[in-house]
FIPA-881367 format. One line per 3 residues: their letters; for each residue x, y, z of N, C-alpha, C, CB. Coordinates in steps of 0.02 Angstrom, whole numbers, plus 50000, padded with zeros to 5 digits. Glycine has a CB too. Example, Ala and Ser with C-alpha at 12.3 -4.5 7.8 and 13.67 -1.06 7.14 Angstrom:
2
as> 50660 49716 50390 50615 49775 50390 50660 49835 50390 50565 49776 50452; 50642 49888 50354 50684 49947 50357 50645 50002 50394 50704 49970 50286
// end
This chain:
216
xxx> 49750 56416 47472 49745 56364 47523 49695 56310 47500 49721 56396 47592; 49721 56247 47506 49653 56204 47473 49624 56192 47528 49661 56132 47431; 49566 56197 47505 49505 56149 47545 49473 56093 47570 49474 56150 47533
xxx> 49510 56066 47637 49484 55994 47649 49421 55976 47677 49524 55963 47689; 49406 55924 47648 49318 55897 47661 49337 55866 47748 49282 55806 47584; 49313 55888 47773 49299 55873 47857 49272 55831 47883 49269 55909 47889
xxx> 49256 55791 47938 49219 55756 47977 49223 55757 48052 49227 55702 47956; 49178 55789 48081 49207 55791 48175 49146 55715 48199 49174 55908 48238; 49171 55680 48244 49120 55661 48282 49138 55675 48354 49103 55591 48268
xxx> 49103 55728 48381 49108 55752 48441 49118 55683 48504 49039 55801 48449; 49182 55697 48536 49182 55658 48592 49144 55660 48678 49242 55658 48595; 49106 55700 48641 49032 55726 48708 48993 55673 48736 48962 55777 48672
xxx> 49006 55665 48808 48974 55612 48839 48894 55609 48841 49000 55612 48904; 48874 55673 48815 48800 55678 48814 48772 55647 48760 48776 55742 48815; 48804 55688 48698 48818 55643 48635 48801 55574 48642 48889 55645 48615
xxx> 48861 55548 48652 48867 55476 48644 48803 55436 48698 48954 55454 48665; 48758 55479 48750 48728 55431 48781 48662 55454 48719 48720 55437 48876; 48658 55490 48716 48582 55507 48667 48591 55458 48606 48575 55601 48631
xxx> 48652 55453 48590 48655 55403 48522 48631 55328 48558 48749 55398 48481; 48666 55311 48601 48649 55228 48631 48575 55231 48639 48688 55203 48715; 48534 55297 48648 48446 55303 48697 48431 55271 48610 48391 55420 48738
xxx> 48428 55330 48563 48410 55300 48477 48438 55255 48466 48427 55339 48414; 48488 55195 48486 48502 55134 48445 48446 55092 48465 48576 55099 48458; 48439 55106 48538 48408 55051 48593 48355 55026 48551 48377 55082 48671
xxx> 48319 54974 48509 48247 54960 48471 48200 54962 48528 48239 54882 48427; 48220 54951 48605 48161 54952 48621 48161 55026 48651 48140 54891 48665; 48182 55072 48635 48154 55145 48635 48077 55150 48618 48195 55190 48581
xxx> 48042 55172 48637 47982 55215 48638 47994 55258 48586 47967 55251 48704; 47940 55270 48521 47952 55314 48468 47964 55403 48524 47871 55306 48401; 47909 55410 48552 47920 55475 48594 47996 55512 48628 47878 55460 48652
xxx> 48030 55438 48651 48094 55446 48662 48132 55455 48622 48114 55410 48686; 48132 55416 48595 48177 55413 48517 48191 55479 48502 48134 55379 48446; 48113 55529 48470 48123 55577 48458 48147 55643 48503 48082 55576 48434
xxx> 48157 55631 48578 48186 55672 48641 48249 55665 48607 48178 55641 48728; 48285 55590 48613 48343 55589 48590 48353 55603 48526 48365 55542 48602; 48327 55632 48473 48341 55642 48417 48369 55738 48424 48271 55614 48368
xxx> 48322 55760 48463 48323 55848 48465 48383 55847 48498 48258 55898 48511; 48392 55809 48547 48455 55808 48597 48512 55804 48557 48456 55748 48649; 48516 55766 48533 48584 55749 48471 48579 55806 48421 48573 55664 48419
xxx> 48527 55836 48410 48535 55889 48356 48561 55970 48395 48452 55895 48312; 48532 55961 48466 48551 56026 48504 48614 56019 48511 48519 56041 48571; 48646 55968 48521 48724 55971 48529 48771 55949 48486 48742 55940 48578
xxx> 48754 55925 48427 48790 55929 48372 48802 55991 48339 48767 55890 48333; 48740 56018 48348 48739 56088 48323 48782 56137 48329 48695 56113 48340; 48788 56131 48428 48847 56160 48472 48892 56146 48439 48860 56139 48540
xxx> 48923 56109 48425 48982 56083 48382 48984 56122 48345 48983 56022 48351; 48954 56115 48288 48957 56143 48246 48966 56216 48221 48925 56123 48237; 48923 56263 48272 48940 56311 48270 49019 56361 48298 48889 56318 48287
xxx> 49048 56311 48319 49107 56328 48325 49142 56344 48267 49135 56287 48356; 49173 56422 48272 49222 56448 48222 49186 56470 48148 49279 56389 48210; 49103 56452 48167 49052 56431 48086 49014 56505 48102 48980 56334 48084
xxx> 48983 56522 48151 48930 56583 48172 48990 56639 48167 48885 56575 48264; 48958 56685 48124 48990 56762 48107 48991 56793 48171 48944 56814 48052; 49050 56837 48209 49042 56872 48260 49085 56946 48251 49061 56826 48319
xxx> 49065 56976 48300 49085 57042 48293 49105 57063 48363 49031 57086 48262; 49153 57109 48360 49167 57150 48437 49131 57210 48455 49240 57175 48444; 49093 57192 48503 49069 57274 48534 49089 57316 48583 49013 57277 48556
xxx> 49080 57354 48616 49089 57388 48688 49020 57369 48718 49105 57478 48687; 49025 57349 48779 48997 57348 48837 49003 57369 48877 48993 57319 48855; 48950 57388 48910 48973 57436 48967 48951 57385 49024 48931 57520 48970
xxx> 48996 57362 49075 48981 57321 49151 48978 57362 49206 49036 57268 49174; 48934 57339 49258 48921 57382 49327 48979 57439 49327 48929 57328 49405; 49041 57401 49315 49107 57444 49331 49144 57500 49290 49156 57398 49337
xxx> 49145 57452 49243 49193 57490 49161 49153 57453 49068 49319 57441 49167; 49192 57515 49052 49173 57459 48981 49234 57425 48964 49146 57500 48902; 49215 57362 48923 49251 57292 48920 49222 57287 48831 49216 57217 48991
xxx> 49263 57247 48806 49263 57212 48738 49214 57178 48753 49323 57172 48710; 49162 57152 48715 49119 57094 48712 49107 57077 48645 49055 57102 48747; 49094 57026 48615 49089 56968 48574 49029 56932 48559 49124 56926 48598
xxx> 48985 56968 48497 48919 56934 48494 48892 56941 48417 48865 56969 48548; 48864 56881 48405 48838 56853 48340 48811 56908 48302 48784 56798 48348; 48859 56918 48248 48847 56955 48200 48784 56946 48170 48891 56950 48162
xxx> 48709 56993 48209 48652 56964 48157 48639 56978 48105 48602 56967 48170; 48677 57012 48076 48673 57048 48002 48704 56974 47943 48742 57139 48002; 48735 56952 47974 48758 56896 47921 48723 56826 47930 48840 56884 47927
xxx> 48679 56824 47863 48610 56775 47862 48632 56682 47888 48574 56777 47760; 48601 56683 47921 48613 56590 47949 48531 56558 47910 48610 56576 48079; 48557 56504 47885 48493 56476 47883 48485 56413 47891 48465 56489 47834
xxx> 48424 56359 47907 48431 56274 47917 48398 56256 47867 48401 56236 47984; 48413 56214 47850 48382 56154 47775 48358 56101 47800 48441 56117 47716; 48314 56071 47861 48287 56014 47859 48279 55962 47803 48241 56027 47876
xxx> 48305 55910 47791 48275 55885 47754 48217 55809 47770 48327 55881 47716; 48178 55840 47726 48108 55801 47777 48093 55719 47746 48016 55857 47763; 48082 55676 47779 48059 55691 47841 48102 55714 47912 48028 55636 47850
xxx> 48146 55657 47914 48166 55651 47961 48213 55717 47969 48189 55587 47964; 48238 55748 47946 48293 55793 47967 48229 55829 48001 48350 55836 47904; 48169 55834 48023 48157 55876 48052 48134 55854 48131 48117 55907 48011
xxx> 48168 55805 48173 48186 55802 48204 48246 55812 48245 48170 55783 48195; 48287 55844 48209 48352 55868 48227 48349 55949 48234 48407 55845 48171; 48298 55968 48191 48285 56051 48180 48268 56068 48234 48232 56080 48130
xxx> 48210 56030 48293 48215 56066 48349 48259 56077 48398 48180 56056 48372; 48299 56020 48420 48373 56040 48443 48398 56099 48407 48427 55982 48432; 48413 56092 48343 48439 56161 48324 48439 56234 48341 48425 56167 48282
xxx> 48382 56244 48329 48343 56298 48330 48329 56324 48394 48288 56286 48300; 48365 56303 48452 48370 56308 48509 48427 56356 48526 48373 56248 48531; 48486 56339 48447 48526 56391 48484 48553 56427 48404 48599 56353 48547
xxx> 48494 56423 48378 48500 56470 48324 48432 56503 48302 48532 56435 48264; 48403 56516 48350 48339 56554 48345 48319 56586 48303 48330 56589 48380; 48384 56645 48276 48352 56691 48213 48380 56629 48150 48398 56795 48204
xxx> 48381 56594 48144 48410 56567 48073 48328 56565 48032 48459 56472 48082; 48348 56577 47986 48299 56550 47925 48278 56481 47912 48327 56566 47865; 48231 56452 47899 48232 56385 47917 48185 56359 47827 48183 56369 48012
xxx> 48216 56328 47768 48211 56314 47720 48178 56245 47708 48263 56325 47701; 48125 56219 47678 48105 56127 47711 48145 56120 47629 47981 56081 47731; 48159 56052 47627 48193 56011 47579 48144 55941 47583 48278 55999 47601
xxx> 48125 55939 47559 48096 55869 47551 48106 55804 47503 48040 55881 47542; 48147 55754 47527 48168 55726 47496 48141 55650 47493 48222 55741 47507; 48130 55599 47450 48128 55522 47459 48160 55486 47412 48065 55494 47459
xxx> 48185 55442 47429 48214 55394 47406 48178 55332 47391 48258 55385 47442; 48194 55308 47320 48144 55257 47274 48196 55200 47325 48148 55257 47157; 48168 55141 47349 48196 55086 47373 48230 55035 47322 48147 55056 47408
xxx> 48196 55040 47272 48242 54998 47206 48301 55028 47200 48210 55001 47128; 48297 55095 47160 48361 55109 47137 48410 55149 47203 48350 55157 47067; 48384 55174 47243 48394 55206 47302 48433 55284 47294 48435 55154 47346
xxx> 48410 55291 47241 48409 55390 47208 48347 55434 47236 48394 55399 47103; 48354 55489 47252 48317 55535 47289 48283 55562 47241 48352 55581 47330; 48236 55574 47255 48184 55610 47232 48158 55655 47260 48145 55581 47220
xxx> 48153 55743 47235 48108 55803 47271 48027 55806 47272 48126 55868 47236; 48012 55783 47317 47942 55814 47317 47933 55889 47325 47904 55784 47372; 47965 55938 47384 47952 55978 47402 48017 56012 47427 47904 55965 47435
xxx> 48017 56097 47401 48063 56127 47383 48055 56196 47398 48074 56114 47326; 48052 56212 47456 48051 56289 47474 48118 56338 47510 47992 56292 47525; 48174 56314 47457 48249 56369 47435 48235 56399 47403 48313 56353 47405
xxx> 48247 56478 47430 48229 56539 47391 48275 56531 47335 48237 56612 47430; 48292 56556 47286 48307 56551 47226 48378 56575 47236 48261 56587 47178; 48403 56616 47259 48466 56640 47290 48484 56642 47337 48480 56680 47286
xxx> 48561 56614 47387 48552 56632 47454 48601 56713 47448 48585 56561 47514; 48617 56731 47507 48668 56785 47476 48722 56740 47506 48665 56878 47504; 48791 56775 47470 48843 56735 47462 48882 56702 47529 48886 56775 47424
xxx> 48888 56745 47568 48903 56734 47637 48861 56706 47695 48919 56787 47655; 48808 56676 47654 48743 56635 47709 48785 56571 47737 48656 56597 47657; 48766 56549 47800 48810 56490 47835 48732 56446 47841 48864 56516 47928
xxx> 48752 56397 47799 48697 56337 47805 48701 56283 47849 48689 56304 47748; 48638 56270 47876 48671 56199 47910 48617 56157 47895 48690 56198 47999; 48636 56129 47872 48590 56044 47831 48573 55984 47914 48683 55974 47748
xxx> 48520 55994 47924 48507 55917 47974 48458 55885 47926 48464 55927 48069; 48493 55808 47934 48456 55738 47917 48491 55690 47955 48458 55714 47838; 48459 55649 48004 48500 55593 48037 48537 55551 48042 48489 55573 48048
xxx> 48517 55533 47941 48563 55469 47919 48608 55490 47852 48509 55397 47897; 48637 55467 47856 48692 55489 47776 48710 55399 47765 48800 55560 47799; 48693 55379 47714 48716 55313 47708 48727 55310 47640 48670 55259 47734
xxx> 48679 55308 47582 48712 55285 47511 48720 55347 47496 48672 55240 47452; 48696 55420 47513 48735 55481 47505 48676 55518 47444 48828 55463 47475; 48624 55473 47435 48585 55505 47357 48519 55558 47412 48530 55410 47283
xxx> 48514 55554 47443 48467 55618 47463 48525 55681 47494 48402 55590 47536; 48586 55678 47535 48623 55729 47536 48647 55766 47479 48666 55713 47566; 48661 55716 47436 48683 55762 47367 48652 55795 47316 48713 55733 47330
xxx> 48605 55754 47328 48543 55798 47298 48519 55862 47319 48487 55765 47303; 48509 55871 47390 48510 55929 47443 48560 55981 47428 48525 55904 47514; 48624 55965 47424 48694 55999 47397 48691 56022 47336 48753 55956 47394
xxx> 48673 55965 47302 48673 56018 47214 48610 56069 47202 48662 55957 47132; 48534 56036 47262 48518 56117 47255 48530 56179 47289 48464 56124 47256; 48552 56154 47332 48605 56215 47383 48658 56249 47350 48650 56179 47447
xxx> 48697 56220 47313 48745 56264 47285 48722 56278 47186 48831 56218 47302; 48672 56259 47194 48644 56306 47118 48617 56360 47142 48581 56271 47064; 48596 56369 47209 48582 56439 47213 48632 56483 47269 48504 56444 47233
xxx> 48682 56458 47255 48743 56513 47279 48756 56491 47322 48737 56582 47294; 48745 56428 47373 48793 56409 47451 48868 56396 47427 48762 56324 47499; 48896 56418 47469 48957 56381 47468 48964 56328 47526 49016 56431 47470
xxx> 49011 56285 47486 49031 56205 47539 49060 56231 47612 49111 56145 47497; 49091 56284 47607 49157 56284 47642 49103 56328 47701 49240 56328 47596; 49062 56360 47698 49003 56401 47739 48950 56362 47757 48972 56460 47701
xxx> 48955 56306 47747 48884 56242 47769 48927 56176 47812 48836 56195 47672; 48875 56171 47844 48883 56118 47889 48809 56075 47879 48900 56149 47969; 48838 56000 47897 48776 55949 47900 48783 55907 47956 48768 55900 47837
xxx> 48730 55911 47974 48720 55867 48070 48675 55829 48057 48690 55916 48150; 48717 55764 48066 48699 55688 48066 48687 55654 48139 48761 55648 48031; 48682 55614 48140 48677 55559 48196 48738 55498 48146 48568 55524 48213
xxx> 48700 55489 48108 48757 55419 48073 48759 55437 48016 48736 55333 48070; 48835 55416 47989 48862 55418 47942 48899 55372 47921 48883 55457 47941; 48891 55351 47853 48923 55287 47837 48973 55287 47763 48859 55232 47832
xxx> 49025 55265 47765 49077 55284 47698 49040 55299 47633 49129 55218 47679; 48997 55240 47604 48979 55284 47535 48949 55362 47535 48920 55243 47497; 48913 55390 47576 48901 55431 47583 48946 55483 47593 48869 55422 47611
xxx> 48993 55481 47629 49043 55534 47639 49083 55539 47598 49076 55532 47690; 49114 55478 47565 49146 55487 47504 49127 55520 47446 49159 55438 47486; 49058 55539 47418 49037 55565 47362 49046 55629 47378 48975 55547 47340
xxx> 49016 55651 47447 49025 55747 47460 49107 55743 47489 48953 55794 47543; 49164 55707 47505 49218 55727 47499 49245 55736 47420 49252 55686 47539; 49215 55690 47370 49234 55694 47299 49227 55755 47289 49199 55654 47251
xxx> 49137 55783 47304 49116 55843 47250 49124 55899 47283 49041 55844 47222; 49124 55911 47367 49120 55965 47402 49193 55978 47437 49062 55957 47451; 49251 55986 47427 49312 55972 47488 49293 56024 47529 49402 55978 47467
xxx> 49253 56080 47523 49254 56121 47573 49208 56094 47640 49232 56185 47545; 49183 56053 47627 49125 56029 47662 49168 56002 47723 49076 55972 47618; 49100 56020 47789 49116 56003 47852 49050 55952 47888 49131 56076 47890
xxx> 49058 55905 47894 49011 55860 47925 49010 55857 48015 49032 55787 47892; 48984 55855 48050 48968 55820 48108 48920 55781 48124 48966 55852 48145; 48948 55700 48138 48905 55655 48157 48924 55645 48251 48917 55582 48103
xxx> 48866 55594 48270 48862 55574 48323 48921 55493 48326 48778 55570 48335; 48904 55474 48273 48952 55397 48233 48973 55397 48174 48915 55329 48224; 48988 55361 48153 49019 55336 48099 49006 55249 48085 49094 55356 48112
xxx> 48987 55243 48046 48963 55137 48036 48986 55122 47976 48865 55103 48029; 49009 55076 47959 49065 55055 47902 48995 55031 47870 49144 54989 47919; 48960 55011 47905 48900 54956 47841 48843 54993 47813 48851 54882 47882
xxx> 48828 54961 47747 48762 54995 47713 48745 54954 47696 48757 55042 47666; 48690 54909 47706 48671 54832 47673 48627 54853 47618 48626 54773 47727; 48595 54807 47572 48598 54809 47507 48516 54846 47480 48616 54728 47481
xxx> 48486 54850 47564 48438 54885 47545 48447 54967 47557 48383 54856 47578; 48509 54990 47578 48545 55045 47574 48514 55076 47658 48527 55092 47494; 48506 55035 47699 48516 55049 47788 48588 55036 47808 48466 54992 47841
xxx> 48598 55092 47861 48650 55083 47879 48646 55039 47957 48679 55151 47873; 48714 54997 47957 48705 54946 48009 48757 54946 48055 48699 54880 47984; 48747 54952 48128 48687 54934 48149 48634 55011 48140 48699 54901 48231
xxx> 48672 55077 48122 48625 55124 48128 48559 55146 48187 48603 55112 48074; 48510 55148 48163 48458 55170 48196 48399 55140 48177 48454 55234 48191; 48378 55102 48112 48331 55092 48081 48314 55153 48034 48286 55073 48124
xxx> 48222 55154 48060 48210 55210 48002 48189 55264 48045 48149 55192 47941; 48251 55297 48027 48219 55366 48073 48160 55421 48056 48276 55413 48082; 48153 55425 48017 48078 55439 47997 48036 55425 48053 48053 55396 47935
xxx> 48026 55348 48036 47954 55307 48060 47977 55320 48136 47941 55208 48033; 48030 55320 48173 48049 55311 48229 48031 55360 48253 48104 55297 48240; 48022 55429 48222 48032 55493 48255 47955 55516 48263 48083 55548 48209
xxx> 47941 55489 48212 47853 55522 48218 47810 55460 48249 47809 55546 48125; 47835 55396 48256 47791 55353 48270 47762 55329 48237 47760 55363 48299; 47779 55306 48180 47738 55293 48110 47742 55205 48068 47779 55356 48051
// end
């Protein structure tokens, strides 16, 4: 069966108002970042559809026992923030993935050439094979800090097709490089924006979500 590279943008009315609260410039950084967890708690939801390992048990109810249906915790979940900003999305997350493992990625991007650079790197050296990753960073635009994130994710054993990445915006160059290199890959954004202007922001986007989220 081949593997197609994905993209959902959830048609969730909650969604879409938390995205308009982060476009707004005159948001309040404090807000901003309400709406940032918000968009990450329910993208997430998304996301974990058909993605979280489950198993059948017996239950026993007041009455009889019944089939019940609950998250396999034996099969490892983990989150990859990538910092800064993806770690405003991690607390939404982590809201409804409590036991996940939570990995920092730290990434920046040189403004000249607009290639990523690792500062800081705490992926254990192996994941096991069947780990379900989920990558939050807000923005995906020229695509050089996601892929960078990806090629160290899958040098130590992720697979594409078991990871998910929760965006707020996403913009074509970016998606096109992880549809090139990843087809298993599954994205969920809040949008989608055709533009990346030449200082590699996406437009109209959000600005800098970084600075937005911490107040900086």
């Amino acid at each position: 069966m081949t593997q197609k590279f994905l993209v959902y943008v959830p048609p969730h009315p909650l969604i879409k108002h938390w995205l308009a609260v982060a476009r707004d410039v005159s948001t309040p950084w404090v807000l901003f970042r309400s709406a940032i967890t918000e968009l990450g708690r329910w993208l997430t939801y998304e996301a974990a559809r058909e993605w979280l390992p489950t198993q059948e048990i017996v239950v026993k109810s007041p009455l009889a026992d019944c089939v019940g249906t609950m998250i396999d915790a034996e099969v490892p979940v983990a989150v990859v923030p990538i910092l800064r900003a993806g770690l405003g999305l991690l607390d939404g997350a982590q809201t409804l993935l409590p036991l996940a493992k939570v990995y920092h990625l730290g990434l920046v991007r040189n403004e000249e050439t607009l290639q990523a650079s690792c500062y800081l790197n705490k992926l254990p050296e192996k994941f096991a094979p069947e780990t379900r990753v989920l990558i939050t960073d807000p923005m995906l635009a020229t695509g050089g800090s996601i892929m960078t994130a990806m090629e160290e994710l899958t040098q130590r054993g992720v697979d594409p097709a078991l990871t998910r990445i929760v965006c707020v915006v996403a913009a074509p160059p970016a998606l096109q490089k992880l549809a090139a290199a990843y087809p298993g890959l599954t994205v969920y954004a809040a949008t989608i924006d055709e533009i990346v202007n030449d200082q590699g922001y996406i437009v109209p986007g959000l600005g800098d979500a970084g600075d937005r989220i911490f107040g900086t």
